[in-house]
N, C-alpha and C positions, 0 to 999 in steps of 0.2 A: 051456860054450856053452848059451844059453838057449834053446827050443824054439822052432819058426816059429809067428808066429800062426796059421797054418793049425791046425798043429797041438796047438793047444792047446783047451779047451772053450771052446764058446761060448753065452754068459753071456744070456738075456733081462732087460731092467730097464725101468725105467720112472721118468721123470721124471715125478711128480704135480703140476701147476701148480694144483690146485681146482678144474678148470675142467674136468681131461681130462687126457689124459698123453702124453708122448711117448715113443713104444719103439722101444730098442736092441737090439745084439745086439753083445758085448762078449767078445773073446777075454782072457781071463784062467785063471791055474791054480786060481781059487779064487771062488768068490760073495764068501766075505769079505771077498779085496783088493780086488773093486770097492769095496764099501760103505766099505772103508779108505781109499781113495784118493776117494770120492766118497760123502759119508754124505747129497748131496741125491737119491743115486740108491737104488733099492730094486729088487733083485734078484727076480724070480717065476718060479717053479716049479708045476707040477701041482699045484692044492691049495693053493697058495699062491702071490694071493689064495684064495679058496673057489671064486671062480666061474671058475676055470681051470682045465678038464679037459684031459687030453688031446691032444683034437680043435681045443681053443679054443689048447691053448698051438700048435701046430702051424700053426694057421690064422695066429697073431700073428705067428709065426715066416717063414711062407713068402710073407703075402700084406700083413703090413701094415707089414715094414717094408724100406724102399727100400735099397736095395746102401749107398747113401752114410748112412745110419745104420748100417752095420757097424763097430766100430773095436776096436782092439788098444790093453787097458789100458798096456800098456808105453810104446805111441808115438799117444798120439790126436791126431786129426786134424778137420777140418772141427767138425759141431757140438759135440762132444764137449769139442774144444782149445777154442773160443770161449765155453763153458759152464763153461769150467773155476772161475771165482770162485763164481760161486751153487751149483752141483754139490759144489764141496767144502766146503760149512757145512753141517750137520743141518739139518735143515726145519723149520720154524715151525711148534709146536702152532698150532692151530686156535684162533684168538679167539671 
């Protein structure tokens, strides 16, 4: 039996379109099987990027991203399932 997404971690990432990014919050057992199942997304942590302490991951966490950006690697739903083509190819080096 595989655990509730409740009860699994949950995950901050961030889609970088160039321009700005759009951040999730992703119940997964692992940062890595995001990035395996979605290499256009990129998983952050305290410190990584550099200018996420903290207070700043916290803030990303609690106040900038909407309930309906939360989703369960296992079963995505809304933007995540509609994002699924561009999200699971690597991201374009930078011309």
């Amino acid at each position: 039996m595989s655990p509730q997404p409740d009860a699994l971690p949950q995950h901050l990432a961030v889609y970088d379109y160039g321009m700005g990014g759009i951040w999730v919050l992703i119940a997964a057992q692992t940062p890595q099987a995001i990035t395996d199942r979605y290499p256009g997304l990129r998983v952050a942590t305290v410190g990584d990027p550099s200018w996420i302490t903290p207070e700043k991951y916290d803030e990303i966490v609690s106040q900038w991203i909407p309930p309906q950006m939360h989703f369960d690697l296992a079963h995505p739903t809304g933007w995540l399932l509609d994002s699924d083509a561009a999200l699971s190819k690597p991201p374009e080096p930078p011309s």
